[in-house]
DRENMIGU-907066 format. One record per atom (N, C-alpha, C): atom name; x, y, z; chain; residue number from 1. Coordinates in pm, 1 decimal. Layout:
% DRENMIGU-907066
REC  atome         x         y         z  chaine  num
REC     CA         X         Y         Z       A  NUM
...
//
This chain:
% DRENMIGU-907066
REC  atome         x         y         z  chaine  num
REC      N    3352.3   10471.4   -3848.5       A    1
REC     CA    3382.9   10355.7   -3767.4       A    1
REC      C    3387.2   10399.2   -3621.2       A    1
REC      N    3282.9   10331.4   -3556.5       A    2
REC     CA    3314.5   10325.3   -3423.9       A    2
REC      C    3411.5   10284.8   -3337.0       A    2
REC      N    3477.1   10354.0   -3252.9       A    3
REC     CA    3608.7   10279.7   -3198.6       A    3
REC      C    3616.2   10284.2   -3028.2       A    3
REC      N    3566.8   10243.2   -2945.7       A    4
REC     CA    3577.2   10245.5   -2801.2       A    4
REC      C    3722.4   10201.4   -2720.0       A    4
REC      N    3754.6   10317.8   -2739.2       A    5
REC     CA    3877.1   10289.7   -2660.5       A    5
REC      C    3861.9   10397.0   -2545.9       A    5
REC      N    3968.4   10310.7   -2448.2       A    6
REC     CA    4017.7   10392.9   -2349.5       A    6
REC      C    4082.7   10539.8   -2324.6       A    6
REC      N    4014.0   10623.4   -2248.0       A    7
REC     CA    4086.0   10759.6   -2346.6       A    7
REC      C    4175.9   10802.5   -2227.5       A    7
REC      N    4311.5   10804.4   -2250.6       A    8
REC     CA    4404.1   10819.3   -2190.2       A    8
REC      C    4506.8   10932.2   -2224.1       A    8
REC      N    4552.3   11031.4   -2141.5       A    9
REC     CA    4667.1   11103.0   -2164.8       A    9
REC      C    4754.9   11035.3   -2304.3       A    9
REC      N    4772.2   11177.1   -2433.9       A   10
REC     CA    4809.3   11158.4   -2515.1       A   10
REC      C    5018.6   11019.6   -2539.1       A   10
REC      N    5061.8   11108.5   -2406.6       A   11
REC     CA    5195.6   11023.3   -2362.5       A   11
REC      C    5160.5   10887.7   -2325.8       A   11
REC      N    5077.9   10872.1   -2292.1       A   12
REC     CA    5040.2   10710.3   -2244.6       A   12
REC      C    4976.6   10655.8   -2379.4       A   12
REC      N    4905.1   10694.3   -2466.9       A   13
REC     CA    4855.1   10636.0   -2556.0       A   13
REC      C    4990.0   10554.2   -2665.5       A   13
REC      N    5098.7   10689.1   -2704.5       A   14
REC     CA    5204.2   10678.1   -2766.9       A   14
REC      C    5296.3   10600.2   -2688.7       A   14
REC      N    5331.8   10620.9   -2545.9       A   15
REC     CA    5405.1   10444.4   -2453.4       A   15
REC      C    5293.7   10322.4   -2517.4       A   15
REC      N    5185.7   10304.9   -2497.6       A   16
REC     CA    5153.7   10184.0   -2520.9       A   16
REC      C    5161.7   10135.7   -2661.2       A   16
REC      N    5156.8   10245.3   -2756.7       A   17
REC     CA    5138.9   10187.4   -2886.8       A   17
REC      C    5322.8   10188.6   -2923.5       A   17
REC      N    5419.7   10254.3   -2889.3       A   18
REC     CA    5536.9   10200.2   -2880.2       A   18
REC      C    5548.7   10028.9   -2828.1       A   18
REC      N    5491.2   10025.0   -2714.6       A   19
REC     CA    5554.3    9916.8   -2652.4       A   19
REC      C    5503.3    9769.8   -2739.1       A   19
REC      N    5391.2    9813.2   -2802.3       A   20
REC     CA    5283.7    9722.6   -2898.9       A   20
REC      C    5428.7    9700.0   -3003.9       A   20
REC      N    5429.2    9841.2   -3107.7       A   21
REC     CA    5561.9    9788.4   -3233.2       A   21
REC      C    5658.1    9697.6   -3169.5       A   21
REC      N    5711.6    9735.7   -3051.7       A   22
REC     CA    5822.8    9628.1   -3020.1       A   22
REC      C    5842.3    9553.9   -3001.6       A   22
REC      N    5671.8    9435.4   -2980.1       A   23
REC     CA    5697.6    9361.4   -2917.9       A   23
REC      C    5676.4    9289.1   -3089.4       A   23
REC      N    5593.9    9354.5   -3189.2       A   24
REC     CA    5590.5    9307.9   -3328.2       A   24
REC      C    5729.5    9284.2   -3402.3       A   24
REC      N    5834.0    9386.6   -3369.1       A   25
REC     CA    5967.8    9381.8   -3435.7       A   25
REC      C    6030.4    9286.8   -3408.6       A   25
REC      N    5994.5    9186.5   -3365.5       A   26
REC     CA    6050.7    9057.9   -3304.8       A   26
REC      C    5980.4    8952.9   -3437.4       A   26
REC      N    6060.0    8903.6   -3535.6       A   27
REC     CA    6051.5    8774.3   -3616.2       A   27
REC      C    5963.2    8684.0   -3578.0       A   27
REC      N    6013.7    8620.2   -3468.3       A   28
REC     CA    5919.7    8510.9   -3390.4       A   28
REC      C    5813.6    8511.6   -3378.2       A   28
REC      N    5821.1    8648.1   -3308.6       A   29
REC     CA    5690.3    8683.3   -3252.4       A   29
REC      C    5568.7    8681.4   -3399.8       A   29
REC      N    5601.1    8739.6   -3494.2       A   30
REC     CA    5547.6    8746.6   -3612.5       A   30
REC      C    5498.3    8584.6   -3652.8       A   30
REC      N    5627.1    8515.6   -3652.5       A   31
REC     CA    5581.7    8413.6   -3716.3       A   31
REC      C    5467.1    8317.0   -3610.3       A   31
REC      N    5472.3    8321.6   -3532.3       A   32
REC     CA    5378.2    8263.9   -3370.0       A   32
REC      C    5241.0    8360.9   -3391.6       A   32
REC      N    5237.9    8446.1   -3427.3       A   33
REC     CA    5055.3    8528.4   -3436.5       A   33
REC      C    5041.4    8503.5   -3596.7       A   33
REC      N    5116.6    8416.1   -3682.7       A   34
REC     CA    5075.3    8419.8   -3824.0       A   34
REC      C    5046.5    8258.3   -3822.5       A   34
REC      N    5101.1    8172.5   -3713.4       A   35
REC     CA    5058.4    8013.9   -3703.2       A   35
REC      C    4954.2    8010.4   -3588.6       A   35
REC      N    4910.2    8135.9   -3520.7       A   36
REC     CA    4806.3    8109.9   -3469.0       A   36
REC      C    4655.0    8193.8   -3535.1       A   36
REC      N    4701.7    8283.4   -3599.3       A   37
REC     CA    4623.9    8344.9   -3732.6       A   37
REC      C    4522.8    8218.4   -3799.2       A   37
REC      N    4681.0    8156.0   -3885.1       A   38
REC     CA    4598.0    8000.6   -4004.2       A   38
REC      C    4528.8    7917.1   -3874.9       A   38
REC      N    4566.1    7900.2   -3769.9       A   39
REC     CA    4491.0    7789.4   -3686.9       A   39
REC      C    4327.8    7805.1   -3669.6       A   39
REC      N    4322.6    7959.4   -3636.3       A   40
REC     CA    4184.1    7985.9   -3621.5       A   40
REC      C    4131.1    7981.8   -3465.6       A   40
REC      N    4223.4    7913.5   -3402.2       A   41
REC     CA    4181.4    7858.2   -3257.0       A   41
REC      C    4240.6    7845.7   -3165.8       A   41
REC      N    4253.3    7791.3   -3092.1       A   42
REC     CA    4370.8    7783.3   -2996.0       A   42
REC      C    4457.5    7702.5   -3029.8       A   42
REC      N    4594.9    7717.2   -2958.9       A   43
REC     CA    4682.2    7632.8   -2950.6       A   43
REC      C    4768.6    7625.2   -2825.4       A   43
REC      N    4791.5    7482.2   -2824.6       A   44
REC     CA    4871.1    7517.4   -2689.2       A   44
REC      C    5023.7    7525.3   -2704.9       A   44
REC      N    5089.8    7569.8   -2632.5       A   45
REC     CA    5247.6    7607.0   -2643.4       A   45
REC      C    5329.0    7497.4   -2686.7       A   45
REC      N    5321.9    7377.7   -2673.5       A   46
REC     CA    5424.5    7263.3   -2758.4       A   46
REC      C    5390.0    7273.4   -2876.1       A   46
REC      N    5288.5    7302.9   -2941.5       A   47
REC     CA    5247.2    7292.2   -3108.6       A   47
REC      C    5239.5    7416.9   -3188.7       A   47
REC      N    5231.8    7512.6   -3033.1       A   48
REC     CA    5309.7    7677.9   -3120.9       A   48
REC      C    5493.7    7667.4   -3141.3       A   48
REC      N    5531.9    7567.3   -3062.7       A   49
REC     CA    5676.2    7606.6   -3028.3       A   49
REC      C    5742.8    7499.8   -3155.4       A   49
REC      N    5634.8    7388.1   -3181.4       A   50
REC     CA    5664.1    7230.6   -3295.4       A   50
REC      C    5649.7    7371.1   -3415.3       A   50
REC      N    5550.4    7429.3   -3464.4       A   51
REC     CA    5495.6    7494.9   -3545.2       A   51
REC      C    5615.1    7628.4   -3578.4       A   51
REC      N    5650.9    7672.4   -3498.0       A   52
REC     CA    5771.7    7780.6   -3553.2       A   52
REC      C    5908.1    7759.1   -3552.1       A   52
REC      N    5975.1    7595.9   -3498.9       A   53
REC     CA    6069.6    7519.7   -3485.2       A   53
REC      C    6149.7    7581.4   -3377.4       A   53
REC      N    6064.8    7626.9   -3234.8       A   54
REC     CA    6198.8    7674.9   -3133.2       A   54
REC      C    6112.1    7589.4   -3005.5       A   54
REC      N    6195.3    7601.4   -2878.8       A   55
REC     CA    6164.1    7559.3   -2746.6       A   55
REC      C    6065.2    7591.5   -2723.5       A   55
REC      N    5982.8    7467.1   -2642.4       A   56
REC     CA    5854.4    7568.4   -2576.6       A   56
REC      C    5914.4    7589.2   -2438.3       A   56
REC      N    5993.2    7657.0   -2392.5       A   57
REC     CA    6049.6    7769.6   -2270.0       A   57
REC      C    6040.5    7935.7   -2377.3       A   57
REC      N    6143.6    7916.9   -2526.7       A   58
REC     CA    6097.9    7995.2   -2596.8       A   58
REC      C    5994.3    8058.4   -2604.4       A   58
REC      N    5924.8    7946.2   -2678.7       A   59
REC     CA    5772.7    8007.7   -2742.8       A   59
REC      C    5679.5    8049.3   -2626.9       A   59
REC      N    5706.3    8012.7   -2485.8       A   60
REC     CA    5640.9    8048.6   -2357.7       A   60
REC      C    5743.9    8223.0   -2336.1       A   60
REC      N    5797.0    8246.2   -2364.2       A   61
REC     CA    5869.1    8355.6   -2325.7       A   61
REC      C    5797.0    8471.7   -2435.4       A   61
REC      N    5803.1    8449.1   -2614.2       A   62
REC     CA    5733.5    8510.2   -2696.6       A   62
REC      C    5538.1    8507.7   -2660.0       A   62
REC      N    5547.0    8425.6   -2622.6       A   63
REC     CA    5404.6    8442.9   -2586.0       A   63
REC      C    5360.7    8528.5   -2491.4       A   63
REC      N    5448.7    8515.4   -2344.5       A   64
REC     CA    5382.1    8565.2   -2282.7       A   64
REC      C    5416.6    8727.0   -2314.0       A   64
REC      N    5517.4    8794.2   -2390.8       A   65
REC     CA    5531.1    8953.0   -2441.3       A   65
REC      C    5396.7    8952.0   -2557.5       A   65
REC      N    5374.2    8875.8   -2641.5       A   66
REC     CA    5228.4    8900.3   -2669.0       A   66
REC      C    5116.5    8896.3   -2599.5       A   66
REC      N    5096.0    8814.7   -2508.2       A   67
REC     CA    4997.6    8845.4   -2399.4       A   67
REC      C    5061.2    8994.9   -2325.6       A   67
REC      N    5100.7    9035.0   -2292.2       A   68
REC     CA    5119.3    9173.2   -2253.2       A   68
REC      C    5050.1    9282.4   -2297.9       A   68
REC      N    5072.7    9268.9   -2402.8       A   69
REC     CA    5060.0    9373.5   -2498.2       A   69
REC      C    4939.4    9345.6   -2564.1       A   69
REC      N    4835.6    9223.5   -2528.2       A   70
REC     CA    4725.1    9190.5   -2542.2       A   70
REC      C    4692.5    9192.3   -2707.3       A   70
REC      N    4812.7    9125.4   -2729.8       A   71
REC     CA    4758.9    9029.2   -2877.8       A   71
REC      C    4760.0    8900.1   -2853.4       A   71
REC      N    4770.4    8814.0   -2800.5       A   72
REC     CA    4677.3    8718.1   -2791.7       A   72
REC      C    4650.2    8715.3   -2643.5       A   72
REC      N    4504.0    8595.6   -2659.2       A   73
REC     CA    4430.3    8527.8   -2528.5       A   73
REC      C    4518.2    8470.5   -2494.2       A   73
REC      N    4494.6    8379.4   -2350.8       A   74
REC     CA    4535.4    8255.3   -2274.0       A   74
REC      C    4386.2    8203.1   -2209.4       A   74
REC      N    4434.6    8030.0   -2179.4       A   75
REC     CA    4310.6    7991.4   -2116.6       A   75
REC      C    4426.8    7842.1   -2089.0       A   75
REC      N    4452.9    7877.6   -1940.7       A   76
REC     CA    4499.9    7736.8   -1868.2       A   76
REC      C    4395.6    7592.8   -1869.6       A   76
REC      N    4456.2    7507.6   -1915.2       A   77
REC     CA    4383.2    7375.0   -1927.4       A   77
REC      C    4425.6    7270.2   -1832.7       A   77
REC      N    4395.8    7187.7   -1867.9       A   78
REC     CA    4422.0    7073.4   -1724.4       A   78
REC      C    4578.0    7014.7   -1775.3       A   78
REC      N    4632.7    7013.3   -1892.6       A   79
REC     CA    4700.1    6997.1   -1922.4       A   79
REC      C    4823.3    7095.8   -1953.5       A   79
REC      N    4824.9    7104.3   -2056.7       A   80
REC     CA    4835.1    7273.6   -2143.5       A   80
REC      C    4798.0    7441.8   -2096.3       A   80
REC      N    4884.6    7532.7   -2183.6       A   81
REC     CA    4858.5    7644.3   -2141.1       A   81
REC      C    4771.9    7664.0   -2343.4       A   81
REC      N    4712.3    7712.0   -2369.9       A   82
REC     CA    4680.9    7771.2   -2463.4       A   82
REC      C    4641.9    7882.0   -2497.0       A   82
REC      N    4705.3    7875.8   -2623.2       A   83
REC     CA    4677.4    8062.3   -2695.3       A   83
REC      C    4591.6    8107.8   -2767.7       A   83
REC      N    4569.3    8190.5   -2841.5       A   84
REC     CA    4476.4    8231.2   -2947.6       A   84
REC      C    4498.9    8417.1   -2971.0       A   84
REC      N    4462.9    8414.3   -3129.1       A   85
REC     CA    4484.0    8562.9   -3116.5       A   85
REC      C    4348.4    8627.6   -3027.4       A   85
REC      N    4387.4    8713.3   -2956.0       A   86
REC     CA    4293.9    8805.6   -2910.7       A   86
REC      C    4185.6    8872.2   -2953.2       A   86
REC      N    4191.5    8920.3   -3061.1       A   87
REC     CA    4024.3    8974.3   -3123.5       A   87
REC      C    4089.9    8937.4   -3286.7       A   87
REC      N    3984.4    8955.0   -3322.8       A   88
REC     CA    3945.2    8873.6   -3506.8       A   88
REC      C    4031.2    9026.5   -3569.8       A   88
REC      N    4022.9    9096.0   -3483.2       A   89
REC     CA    4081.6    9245.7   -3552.8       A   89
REC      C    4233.9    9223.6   -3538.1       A   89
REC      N    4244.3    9152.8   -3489.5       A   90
REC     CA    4390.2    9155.3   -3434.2       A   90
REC      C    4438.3    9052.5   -3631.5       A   90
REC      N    4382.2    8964.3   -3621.3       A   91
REC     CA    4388.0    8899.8   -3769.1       A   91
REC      C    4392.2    8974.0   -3847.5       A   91
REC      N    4334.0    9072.2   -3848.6       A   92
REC     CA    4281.9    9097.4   -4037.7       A   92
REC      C    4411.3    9188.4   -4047.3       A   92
REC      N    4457.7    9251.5   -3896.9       A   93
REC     CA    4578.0    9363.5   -3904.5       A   93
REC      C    4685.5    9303.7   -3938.4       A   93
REC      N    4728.2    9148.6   -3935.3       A   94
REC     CA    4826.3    9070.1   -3925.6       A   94
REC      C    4860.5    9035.2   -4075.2       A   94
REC      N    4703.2    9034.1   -4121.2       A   95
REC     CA    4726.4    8972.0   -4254.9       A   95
REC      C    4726.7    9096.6   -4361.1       A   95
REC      N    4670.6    9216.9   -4303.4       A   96
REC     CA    4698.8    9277.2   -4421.8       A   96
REC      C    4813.7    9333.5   -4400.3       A   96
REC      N    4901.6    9342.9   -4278.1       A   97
REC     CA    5066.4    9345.6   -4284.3       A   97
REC      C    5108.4    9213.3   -4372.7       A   97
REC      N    5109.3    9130.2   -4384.9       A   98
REC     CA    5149.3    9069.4   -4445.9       A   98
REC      C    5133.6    9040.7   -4587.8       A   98
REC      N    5061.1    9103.5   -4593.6       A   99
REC     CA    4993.4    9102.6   -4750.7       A   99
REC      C    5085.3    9246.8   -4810.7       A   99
REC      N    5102.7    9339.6   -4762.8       A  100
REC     CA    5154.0    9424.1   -4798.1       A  100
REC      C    5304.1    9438.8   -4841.0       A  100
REC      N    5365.0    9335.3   -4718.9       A  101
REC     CA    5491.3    9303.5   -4720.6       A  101
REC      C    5538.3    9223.4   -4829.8       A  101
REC      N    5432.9    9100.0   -4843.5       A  102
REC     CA    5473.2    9011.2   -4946.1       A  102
REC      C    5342.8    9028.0   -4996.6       A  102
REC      N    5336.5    9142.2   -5112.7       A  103
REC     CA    5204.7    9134.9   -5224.4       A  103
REC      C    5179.3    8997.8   -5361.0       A  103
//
């Protein structure tokens, strides 16, 4: 498997992939990349925030630590802010955590 990544000092690789778990060890956060997982597409922040039953000030706060850490997109609309997971890889990692967790 080919893998193009950025090749960075071994300490920086291990900060970023720390800062990645932590922002996963967060519930919410889980359940917000597993309702934008089933969506397939975008969503915008009132129907991520209707969809996991918290505030959208919330679900704007969990979002934007996943945008950080560049699991999901954004794309400002005329209305709306909307999300989406970031790469299709980012899915299959989500689901086979979850598959594992609950076999």
């Amino acid at each position: 498997m080919n893998r193009s990544l950025v090749v960075e000092p071994p300490d920086k690789q291990r900060a970023r992939m720390a800062a990645a778990c932590a922002v996963l060890g967060c519930e919410m956060r889980l359940r917000i990349l597993e309702v934008l997982a089933r969506n397939a597409g975008t969503l915008h922040v009132e129907a991520i925030a209707e969809a996991v039953g918290i505030s959208q000030p919330t679900a704007s706060y969990h979002l934007m630590r996943l945008l950080q850490v560049g699991f999901v997109s954004f794309e400002k609309g005329a209305l709306h802010h909307y999300y989406s997971i970031s790469h299709e890889r980012m899915t299959d990692m989500l689901w086979a955590i979850l598959e594992r967790i609950h076999p």
